[in-house]
BAKOL-135107 format. One line per field, with one value per atom (N, C-alpha, C): atom name; x, y, z; residue number from 1. Coordinates in steps of 0.05 Angstrom, whole numbers, always signed. Example, Ala and Ser with C-alpha at 12.3 -4.5 7.8 and 13.67 -1.06 7.14 Angstrom:
BEGIN
atome	N, CA, C, N, CA, C;
x	+264, +246, +264, +257, +273, +258;
y	-114, -90, -66, -45, -21, +1;
z	+156, +156, +156, +142, +143, +157;
num	1, 1, 1, 2, 2, 2;
***
This chain:
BEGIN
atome	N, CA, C, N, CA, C, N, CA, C, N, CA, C, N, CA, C, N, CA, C, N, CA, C, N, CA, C, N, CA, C, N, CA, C, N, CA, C, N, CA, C, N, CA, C, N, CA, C, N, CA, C, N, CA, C, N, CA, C, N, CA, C, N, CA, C, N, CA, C, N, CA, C, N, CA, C, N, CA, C, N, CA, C, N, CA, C, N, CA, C, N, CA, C, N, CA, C, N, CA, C, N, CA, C, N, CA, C, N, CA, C, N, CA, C, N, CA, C, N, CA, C, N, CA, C, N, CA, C, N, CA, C, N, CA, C, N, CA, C, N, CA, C, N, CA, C, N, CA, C, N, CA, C, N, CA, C, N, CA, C, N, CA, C, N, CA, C, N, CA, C, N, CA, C, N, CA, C, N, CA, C, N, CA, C, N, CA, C, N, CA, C, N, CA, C, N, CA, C, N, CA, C, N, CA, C, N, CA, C, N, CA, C, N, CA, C, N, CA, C, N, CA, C, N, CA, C, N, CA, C, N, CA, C, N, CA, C, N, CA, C, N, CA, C, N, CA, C, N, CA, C, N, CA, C, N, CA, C, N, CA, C, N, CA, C, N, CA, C, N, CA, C, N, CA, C, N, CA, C, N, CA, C, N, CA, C, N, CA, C, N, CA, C, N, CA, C, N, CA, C, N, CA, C, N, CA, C, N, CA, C, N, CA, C, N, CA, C, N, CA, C, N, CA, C, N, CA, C, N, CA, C, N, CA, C, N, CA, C, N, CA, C, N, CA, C, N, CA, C, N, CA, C, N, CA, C, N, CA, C, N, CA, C, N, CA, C, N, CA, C, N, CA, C, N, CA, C, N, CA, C, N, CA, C, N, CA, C, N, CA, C, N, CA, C, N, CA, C, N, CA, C, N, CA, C, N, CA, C, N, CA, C, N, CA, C, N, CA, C, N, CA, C, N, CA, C, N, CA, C, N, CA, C, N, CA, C, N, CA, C, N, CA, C, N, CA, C, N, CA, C, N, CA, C, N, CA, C, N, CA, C, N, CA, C, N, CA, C, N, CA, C, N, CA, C, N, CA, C, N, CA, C, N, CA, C, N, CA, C, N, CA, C, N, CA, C, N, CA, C, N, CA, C, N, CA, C, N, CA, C, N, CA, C, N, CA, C, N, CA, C, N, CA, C, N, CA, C, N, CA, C, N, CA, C, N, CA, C, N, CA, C, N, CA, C, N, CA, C, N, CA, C, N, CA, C, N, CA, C, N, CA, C, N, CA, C, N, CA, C;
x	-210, -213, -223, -240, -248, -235, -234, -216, -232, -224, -245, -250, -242, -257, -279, -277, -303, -321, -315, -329, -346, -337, -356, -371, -365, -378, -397, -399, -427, -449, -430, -455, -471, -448, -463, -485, -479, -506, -526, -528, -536, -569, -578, -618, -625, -636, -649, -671, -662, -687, -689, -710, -723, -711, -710, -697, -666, -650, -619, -624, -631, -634, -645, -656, -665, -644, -634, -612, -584, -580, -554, -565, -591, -594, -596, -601, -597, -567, -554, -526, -514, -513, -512, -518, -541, -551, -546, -537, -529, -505, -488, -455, -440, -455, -436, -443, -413, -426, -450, -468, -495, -502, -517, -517, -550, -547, -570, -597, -591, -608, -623, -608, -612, -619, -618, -625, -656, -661, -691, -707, -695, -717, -722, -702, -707, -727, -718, -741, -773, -778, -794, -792, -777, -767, -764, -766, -752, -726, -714, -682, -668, -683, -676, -675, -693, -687, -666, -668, -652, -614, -610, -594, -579, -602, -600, -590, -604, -600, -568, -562, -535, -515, -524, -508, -501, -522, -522, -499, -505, -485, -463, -453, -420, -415, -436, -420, -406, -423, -427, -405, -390, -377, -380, -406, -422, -418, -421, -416, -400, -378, -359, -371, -361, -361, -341, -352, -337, -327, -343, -340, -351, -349, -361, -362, -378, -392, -400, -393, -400, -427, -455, -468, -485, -493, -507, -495, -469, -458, -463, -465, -468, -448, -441, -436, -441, -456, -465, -450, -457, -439, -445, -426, -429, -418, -443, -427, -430, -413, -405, -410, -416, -404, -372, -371, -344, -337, -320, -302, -301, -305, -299, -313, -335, -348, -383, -384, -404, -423, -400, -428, -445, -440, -457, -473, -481, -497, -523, -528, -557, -565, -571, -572, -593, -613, -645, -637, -630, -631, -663, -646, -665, -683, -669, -685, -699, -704, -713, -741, -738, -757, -777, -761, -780, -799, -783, -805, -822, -826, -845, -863, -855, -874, -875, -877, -894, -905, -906, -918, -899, -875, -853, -841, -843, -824, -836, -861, -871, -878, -876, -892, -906, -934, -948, -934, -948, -926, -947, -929, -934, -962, -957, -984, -999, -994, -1026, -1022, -1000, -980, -989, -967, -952, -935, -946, -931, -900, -874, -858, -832, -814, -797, -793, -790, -781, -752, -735, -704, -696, -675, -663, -637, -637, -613, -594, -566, -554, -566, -575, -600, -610, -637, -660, -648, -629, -615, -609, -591, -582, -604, -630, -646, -663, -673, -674, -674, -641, -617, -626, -629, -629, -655, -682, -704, -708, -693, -691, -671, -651, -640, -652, -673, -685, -711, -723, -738, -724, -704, -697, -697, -694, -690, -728, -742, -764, -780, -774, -780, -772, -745, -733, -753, -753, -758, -795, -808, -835, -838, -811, -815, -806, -788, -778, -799, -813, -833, -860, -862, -880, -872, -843, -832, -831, -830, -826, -856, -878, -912, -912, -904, -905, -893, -873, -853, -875, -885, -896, -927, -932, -964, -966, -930, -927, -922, -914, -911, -940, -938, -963, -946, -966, -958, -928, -923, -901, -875, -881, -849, -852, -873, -865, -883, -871, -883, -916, -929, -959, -957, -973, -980, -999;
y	+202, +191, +162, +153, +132, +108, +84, +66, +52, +38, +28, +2, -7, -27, -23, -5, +19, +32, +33, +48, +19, -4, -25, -38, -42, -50, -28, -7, +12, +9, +2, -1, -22, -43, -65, -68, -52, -44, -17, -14, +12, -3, +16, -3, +14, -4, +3, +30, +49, +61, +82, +82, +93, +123, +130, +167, +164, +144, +142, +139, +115, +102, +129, +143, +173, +190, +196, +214, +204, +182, +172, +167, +160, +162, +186, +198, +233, +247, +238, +250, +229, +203, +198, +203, +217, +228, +249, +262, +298, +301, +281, +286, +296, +316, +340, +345, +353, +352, +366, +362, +371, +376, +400, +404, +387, +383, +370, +394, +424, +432, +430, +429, +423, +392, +379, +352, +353, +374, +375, +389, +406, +423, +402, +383, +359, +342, +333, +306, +322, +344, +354, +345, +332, +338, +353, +353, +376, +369, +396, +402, +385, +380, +363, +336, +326, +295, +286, +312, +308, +303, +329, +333, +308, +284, +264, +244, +236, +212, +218, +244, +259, +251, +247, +242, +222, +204, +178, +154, +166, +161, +167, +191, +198, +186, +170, +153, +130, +123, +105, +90, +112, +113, +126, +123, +115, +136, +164, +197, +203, +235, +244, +272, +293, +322, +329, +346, +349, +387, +402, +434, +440, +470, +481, +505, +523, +559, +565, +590, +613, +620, +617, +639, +648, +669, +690, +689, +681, +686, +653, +636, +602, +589, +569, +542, +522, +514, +501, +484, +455, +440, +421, +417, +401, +371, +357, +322, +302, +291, +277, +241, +230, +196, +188, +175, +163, +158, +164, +156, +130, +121, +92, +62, +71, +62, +53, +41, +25, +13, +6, -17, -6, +33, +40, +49, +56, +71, +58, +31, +21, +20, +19, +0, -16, +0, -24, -54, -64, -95, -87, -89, -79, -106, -123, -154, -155, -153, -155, -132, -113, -89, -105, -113, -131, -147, -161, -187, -181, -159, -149, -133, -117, -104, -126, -157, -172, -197, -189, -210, -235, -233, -258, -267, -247, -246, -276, -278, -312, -327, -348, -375, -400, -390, -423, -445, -460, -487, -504, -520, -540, -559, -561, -578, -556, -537, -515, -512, -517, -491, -473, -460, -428, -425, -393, -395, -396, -401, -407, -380, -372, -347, -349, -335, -328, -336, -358, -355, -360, -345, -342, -355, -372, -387, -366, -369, -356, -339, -373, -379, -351, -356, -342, -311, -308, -276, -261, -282, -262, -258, -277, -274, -256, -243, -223, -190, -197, -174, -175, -189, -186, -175, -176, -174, -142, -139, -102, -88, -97, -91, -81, -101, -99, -79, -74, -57, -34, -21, +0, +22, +20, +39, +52, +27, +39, +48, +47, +58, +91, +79, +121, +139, +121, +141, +148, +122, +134, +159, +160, +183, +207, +212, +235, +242, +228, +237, +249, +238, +254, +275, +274, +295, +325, +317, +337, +347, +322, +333, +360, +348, +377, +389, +395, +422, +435, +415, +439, +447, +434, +437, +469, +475, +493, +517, +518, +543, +553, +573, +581, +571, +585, +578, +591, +613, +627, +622, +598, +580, +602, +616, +628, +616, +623, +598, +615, +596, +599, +616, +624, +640, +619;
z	+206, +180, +182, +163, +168, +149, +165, +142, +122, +103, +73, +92, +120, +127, +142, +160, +168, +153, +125, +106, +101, +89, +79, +98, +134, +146, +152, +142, +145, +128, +99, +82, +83, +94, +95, +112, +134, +156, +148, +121, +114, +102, +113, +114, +82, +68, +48, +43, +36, +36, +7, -3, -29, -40, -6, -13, -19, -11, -13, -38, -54, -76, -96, -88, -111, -108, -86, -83, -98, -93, -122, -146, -152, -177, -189, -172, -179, -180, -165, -163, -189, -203, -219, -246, -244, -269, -270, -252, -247, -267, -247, -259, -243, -235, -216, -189, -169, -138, -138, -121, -117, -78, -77, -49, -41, -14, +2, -8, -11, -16, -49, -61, -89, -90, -76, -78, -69, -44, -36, -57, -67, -87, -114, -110, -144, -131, -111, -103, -96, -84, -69, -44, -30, -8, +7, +40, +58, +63, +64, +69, +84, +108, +141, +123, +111, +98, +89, +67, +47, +62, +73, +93, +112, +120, +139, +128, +95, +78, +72, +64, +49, +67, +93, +114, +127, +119, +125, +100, +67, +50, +55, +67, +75, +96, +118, +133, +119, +95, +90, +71, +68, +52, +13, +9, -15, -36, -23, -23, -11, -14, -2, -12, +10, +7, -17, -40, -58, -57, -38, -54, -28, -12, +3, -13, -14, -21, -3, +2, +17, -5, +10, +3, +18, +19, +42, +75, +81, +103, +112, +95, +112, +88, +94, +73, +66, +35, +27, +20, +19, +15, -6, -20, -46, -53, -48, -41, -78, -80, -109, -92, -117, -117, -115, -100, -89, -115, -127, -156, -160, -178, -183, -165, -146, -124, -144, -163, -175, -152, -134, -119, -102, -103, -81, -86, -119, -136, -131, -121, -117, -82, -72, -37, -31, -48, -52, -70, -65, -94, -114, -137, -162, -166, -162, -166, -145, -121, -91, -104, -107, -120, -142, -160, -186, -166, -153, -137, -120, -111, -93, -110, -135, -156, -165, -173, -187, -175, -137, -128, -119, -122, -120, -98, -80, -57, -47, -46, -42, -54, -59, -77, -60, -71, -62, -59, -37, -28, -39, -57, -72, -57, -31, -14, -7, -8, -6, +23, +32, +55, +58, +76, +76, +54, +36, +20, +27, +4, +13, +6, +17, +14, -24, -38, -68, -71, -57, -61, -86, -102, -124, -125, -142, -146, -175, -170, -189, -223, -229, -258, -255, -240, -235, -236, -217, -217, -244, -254, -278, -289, -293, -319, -309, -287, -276, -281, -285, -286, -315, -329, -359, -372, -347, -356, -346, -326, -314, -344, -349, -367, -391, -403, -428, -425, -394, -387, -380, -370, -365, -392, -405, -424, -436, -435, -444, -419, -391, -375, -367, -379, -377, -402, -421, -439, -437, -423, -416, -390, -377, -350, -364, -389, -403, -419, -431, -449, -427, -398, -382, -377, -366, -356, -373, -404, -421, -430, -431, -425, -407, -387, -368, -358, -374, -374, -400, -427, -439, -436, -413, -404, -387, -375, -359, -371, -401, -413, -428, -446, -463, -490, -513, -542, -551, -535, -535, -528, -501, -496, -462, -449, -437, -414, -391, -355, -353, -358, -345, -317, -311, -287, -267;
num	1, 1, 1, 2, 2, 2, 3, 3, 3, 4, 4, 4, 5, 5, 5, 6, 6, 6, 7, 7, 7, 8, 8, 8, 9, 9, 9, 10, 10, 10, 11, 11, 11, 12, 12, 12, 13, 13, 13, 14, 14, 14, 15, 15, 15, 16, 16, 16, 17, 17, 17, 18, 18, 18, 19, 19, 19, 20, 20, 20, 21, 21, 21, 22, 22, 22, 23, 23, 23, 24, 24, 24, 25, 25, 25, 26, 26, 26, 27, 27, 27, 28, 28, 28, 29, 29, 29, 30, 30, 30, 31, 31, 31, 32, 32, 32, 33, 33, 33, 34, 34, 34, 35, 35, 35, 36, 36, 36, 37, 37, 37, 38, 38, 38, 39, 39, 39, 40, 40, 40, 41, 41, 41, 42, 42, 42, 43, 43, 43, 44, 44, 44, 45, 45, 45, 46, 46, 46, 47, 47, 47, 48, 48, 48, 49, 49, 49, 50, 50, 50, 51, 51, 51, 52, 52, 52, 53, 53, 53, 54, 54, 54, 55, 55, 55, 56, 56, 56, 57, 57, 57, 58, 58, 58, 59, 59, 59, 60, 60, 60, 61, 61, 61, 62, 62, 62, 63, 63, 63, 64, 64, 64, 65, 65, 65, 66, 66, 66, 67, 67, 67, 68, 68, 68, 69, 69, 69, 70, 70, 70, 71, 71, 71, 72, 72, 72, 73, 73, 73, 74, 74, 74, 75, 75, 75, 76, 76, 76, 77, 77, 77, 78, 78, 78, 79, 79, 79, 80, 80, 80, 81, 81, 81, 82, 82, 82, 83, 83, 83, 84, 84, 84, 85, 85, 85, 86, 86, 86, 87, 87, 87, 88, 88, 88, 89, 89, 89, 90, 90, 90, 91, 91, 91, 92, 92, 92, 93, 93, 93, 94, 94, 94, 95, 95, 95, 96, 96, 96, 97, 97, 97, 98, 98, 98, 99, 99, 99, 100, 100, 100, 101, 101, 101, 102, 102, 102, 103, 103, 103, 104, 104, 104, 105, 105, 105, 106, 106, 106, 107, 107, 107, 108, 108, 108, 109, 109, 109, 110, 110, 110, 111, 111, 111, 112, 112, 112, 113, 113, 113, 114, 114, 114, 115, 115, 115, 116, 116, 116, 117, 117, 117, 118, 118, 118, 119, 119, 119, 120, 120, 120, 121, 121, 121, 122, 122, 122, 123, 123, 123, 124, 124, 124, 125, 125, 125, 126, 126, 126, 127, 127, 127, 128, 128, 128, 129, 129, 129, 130, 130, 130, 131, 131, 131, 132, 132, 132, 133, 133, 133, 134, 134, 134, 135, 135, 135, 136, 136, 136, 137, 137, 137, 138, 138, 138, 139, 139, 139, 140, 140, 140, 141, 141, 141, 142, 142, 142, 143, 143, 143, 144, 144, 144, 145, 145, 145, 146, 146, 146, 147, 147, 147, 148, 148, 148, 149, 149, 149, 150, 150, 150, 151, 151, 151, 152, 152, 152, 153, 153, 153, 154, 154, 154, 155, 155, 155, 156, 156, 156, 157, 157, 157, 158, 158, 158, 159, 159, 159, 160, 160, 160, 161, 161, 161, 162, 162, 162, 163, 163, 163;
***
């Protein structure tokens, strides 16, 4: 068993990467334990990925095995969000993301330098956090309104799956 001081010095050494960050936002939005394979068929992922990242979160503490099933003579296994564990729902920094999607990570040096690192003082952070904030919502609702384009791009006039 691993202890909650082994669990946080993992995450803390846990490397940022895009597929973790989809895989909890997915098991977040799910609700419910979800298997590595059902996680590859959502992302379009292969199994082996999916499988590695799933495994790399339960070192991590971040995820825990929630359910095993028997089906077709193997066991599938069904991993949930650590209960009450908020801080592991992200591992990318959402602000770190903003500043590299808007060019920030550097700033011109005042004498026409090397540009100089983007460092964020407290200030700068929250207003940040406040500007992802006021953008998140009209960002979900522009990926639902695609998403639902083509779910009905995929049926006929009848509600029934194109061929």
């Amino acid at each position: 068993m691993t202890s909650r001081k082994e669990k946080k010095q993992r995450r803390e050494r846990l490397r940022p990467h895009p597929a973790r960050d989809q895989i909890l936002d997915l098991m977040r939005s799910y609700g419910k334990p979800i298997s590595p394979i059902q996680i590859a068929r959502i992302t379009g992922g292969t199994l082996g990925s999916a499988a590695y990242h799933v495994r790399t979160l339960v070192s991590a503490g971040v995820i825990e095995l929630a359910d095993e099933v028997r089906v077709r003579g193997a066991v599938e296994h069904f991993y949930a969000l650590v209960p009450g564990d908020d801080e592991g729902l992200r591992i990318i920094d959402p602000v770190t993301q903003l500043l590299g999607l808007c060019g920030a990570l550097t700033v011109p040096a005042t004498d026409g330098g090397y540009p100089r690192p983007g460092v964020l003082d407290e200030l700068a952070r929250e207003r940040l956090v406040g500007v992802l904030d006021r953008l998140r919502p009209e960002v979900q609702e522009i990926v639902a309104e695609s998403v639902a384009r083509a779910e009905h791009a995929e049926t006929d006039e009848d509600g029934q799956p194109r061929n």
